[in-house]
GUTINU-312688 format. One line per field, with one value per residue (C-alpha): chain; x, z, y; residue in three letters. Coordinates in steps of 0.25 Angstrom, whole numbers, always signed. Example, Ala and Ser with C-alpha at 12.3 -4.5 7.8 and 13.67 -1.06 7.14 Angstrom:
# residues 2
chain <- c(A,A)
x <- c(+49,+55)
z <- c(+31,+29)
y <- c(-18,-4)
res <- c(ALA,SER)
This chain:
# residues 315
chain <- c(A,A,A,A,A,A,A,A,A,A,A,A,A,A,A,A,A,A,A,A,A,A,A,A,A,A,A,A,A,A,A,A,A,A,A,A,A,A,A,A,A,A,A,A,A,A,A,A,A,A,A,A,A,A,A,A,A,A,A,A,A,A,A,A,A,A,A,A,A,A,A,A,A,A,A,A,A,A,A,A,A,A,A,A,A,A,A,A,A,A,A,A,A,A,A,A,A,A,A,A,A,A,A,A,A,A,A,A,A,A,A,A,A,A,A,A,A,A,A,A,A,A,A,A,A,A,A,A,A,A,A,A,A,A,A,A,A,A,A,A,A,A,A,A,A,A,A,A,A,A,A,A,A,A,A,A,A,A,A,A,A,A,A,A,A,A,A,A,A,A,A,A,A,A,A,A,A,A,A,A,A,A,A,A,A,A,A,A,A,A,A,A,A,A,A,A,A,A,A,A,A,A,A,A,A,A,A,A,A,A,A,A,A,A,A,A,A,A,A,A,A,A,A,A,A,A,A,A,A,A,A,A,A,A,A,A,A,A,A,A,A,A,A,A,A,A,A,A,A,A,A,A,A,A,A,A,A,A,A,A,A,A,A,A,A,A,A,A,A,A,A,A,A,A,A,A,A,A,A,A,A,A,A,A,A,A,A,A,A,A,A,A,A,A,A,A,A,A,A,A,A,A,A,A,A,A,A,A,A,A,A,A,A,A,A)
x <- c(+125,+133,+126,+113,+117,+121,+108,+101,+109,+108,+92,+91,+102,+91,+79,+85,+85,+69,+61,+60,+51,+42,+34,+23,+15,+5,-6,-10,-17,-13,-26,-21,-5,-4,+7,+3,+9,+2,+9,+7,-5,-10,-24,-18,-22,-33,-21,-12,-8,-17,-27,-43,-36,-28,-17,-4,+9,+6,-8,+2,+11,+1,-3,+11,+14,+2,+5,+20,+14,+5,+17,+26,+16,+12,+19,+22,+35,+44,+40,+31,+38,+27,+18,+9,+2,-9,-11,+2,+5,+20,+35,+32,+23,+30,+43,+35,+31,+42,+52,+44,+35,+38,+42,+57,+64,+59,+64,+53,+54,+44,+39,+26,+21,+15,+4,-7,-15,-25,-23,-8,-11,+1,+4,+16,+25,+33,+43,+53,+67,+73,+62,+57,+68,+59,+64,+53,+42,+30,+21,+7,-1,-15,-20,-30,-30,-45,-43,-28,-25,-13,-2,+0,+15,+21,+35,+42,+54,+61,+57,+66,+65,+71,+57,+51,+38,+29,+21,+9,+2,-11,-20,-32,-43,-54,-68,-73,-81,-88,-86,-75,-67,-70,-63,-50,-49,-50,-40,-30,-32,-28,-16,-12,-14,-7,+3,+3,+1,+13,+22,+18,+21,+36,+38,+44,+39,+27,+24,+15,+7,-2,-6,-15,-28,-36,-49,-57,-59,-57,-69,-66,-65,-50,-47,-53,-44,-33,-36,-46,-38,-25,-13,-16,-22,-29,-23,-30,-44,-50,-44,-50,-55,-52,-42,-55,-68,-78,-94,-90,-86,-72,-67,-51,-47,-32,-27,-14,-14,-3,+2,+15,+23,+35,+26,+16,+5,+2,-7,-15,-21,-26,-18,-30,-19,-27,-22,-28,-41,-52,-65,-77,-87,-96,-97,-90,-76,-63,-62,-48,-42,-41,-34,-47,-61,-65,-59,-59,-45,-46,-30,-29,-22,-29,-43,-38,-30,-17,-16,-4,+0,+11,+20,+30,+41,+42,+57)
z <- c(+115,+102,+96,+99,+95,+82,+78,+80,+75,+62,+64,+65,+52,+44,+46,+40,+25,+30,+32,+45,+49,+43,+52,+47,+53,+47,+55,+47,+51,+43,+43,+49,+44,+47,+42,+38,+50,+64,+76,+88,+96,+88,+81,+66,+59,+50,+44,+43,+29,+32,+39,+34,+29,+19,+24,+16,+12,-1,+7,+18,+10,+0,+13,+20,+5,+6,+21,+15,+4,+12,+23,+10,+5,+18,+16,+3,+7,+17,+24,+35,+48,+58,+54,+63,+58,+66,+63,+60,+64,+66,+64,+52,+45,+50,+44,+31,+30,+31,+24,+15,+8,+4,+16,+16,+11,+20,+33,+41,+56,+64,+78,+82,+95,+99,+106,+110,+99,+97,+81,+82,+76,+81,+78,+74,+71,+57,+59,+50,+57,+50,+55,+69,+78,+89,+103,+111,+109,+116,+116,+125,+127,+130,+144,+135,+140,+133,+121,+118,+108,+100,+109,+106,+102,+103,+98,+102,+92,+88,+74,+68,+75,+90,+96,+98,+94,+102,+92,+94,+86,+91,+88,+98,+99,+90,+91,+89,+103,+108,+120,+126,+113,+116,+131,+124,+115,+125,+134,+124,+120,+133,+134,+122,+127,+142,+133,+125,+138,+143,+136,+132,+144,+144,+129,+128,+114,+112,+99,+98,+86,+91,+78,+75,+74,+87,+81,+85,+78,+81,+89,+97,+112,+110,+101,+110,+121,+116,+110,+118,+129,+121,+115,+106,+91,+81,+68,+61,+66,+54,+43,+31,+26,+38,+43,+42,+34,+41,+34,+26,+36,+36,+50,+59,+67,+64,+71,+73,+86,+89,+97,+93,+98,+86,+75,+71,+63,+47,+42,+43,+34,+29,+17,+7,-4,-14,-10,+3,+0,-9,-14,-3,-13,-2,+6,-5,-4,+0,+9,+15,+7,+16,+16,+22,+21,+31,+26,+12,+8,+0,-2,+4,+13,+28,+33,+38,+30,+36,+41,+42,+49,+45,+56,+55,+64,+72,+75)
y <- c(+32,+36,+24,+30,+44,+39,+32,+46,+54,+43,+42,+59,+60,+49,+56,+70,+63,+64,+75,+77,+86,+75,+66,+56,+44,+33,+24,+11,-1,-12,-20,-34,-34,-49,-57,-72,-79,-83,-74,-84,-80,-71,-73,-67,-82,-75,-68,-80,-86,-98,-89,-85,-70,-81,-69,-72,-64,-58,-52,-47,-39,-35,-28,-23,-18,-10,-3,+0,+7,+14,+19,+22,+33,+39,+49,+54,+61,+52,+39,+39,+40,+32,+20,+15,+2,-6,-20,-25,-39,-43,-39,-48,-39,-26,-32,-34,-19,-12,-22,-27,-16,-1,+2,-7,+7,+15,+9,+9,+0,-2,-7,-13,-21,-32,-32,-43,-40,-54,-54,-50,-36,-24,-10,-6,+7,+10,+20,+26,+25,+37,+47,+40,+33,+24,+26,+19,+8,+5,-5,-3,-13,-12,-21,-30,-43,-47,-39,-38,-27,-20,-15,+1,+6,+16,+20,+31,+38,+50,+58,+68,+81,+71,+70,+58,+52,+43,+34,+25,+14,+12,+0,+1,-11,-13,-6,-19,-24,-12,-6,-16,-13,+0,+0,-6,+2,+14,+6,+5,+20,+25,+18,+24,+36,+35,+32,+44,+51,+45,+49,+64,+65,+61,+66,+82,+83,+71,+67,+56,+49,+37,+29,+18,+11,+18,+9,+23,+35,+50,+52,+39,+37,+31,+44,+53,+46,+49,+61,+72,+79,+75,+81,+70,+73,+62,+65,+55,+60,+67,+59,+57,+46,+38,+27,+15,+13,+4,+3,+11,+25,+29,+31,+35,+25,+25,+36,+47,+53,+62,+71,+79,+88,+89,+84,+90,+83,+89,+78,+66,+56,+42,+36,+31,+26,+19,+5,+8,+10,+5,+9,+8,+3,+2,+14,+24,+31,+20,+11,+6,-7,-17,-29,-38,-35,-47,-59,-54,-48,-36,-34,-19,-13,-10,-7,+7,+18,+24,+36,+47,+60,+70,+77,+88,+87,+99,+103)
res <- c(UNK,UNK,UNK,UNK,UNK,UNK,UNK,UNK,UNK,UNK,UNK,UNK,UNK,UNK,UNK,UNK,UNK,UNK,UNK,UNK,UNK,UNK,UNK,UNK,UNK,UNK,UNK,UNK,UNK,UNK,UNK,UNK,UNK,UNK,UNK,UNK,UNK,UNK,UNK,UNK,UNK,UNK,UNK,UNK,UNK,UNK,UNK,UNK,UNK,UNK,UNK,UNK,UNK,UNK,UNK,UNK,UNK,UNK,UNK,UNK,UNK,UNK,UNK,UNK,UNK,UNK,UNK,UNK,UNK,UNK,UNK,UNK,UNK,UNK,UNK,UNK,UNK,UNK,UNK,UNK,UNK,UNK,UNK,UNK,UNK,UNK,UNK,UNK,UNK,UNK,UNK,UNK,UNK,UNK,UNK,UNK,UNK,UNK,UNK,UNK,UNK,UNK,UNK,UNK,UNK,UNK,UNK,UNK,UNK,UNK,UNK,UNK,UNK,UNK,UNK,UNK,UNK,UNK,UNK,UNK,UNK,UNK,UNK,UNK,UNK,UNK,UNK,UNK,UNK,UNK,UNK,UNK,UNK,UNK,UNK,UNK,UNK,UNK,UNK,UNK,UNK,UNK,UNK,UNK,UNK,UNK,UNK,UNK,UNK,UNK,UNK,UNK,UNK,UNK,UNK,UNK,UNK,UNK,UNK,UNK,UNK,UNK,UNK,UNK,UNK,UNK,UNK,UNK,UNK,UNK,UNK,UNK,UNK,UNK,UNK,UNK,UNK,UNK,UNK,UNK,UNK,UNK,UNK,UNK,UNK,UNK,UNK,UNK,UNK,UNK,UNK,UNK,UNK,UNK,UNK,UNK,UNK,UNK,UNK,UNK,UNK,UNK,UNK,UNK,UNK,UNK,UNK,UNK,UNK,UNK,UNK,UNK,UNK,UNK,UNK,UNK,UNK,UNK,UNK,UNK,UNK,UNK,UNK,UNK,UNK,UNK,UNK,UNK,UNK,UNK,UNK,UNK,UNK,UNK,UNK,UNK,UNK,UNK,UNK,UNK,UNK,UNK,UNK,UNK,UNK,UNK,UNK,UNK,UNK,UNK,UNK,UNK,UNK,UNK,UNK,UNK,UNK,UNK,UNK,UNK,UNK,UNK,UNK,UNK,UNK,UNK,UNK,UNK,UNK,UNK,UNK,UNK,UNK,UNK,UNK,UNK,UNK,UNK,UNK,UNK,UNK,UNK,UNK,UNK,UNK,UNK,UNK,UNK,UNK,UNK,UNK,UNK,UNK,UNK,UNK,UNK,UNK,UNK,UNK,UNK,UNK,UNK,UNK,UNK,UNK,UNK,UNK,UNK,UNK,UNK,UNK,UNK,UNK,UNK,UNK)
């Protein structure tokens, strides 16, 4: 017990050199963060070194270098506190990022499952040790047999003012194949929120932040799920210009839901840095930079834009 009295008091005295009435979380879908290697019953080969992508080292770290950038510059004034990234593969690429890249000198860990996924894509959770101290993990898996699809995670730890904080990734099935895609989705949707449900009930002073690709927009059945006759809120709902461009028409499918009791939300917004994005010389306006545009690779970043929220912590 004095063991454990003393790694808190130690975790409580490190996150005073930060502000700490300071709260900040960042959604980011990676866009197929593969290493080169083959995972064993996985179908990743098109992202192998000898695979049709002709995926290779230099092209995997031009993009992890990227993604540390972009979470180095979230936040202009400290480090961002929560990172939830969608399409991550492995440990392998996870290690990659945060030793690797910018990111080395600022500490982060990170957890992230590993789900049944076809391709071998996960979710994952970036945390900042001095400001966020994981005392729970969870990994819900939806009941997919045909159609198996990323595990949901959810790690719950304590921020500066004692309270804790429940945090989700999210990665819901494609839109891809109608209305049976449709049903999966919608499935995995309320197993997130029973979830949720769950344990607003058992929490004195909630505070949730669910994050990820919902593949759905505001006005979507799944949002709506989660959202109408709920203390949950979509922070990410009117965000300008968008988390995804398709034909040309921005749209918000990467999402922050939240609902908080002892952090009350100041801002969202997408980070269009200029590596990020690229002229749409087709349609007008940008366009994110992707790393490929069908088999062609184009060297960018991710086919979606993070997006951010700002907290303050209420004592």
């Amino acid at each position: 017990m004095f063991g454990r009295n003393l790694l808190l008091l130690l975790f409580f005295v490190s996150i005073s050199a930060w502000s700490q009435n300071a709260f900040t979380v960042m959604e980011y879908n990676c866009e197929n963060a593969f290493d080169t290697i083959h995972d064993e019953g996985k179908n990743d080969y098109e992202y192998c070194a000898d695979g049709e992508r002709k995926w290779s080292r230099w092209k995997l770290f031009q993009k992890l270098r990227n993604i540390g950038k972009v979470i180095a510059a979230a936040d202009e004034n400290r480090p961002v506190d929560l990172v939830a990234l969608c399409e991550v593969e492995n440990d392998t690429v996870l290690t990659y990022l945060t030793q690797r890249t910018k990111l080395v000198n600022m500490g982060y860990k990170y957890i992230m499952t590993n789900s049944e996924d076809e391709r071998g894509v996960d979710v994952a959770l970036l945390y900042s040790p001095f400001t966020f101290h994981p005392i729970e993990t969870q990994h819900i898996r939806p009941h997919l047999p045909k159609h198996p699809t990323r595990d949901i995670l959810r790690v719950a730890g304590i921020i500066a003012n004692g309270d804790t904080v429940d945090a989700y990734v999210v990665h819901l099935p494609s839109k891809l194949g109608g209305a049976a895609a449709m049903k999966r989705s919608i499935q995995v949707t309320h197993l997130l929120k029973e979830n949720i449900d769950s344990i607003i009930s058992v929490r004195h002073h909630p505070n949730i932040i669910a994050m990820g690709d919902f593949n759905a927009e505001p006005k979507s059945p799944q949002l709506k799920l989660l959202t109408r006759k709920s203390p949950l809120t979509d922070q990410s709902k009117k965000l300008s210009p968008g988390t995804y461009k398709y034909q040309g028409n921005w749209s918000v499918i990467d999402h922050i839901i939240t609902h908080t009791t002892s952090l009350h939300p100041s801002v969202s917004h997408t980070i269009t840095l200029p590596f990020l994005v690229e002229t749409d010389e087709t349609n007008g306006g940008i366009k994110p930079h992707r790393t490929f545009l069908g088999p062609v690779y184009k060297g960018g970043t991710s086919d979606h834009l993070p997006i951010v929220t700002k907290f303050t912590i209420q004592k």
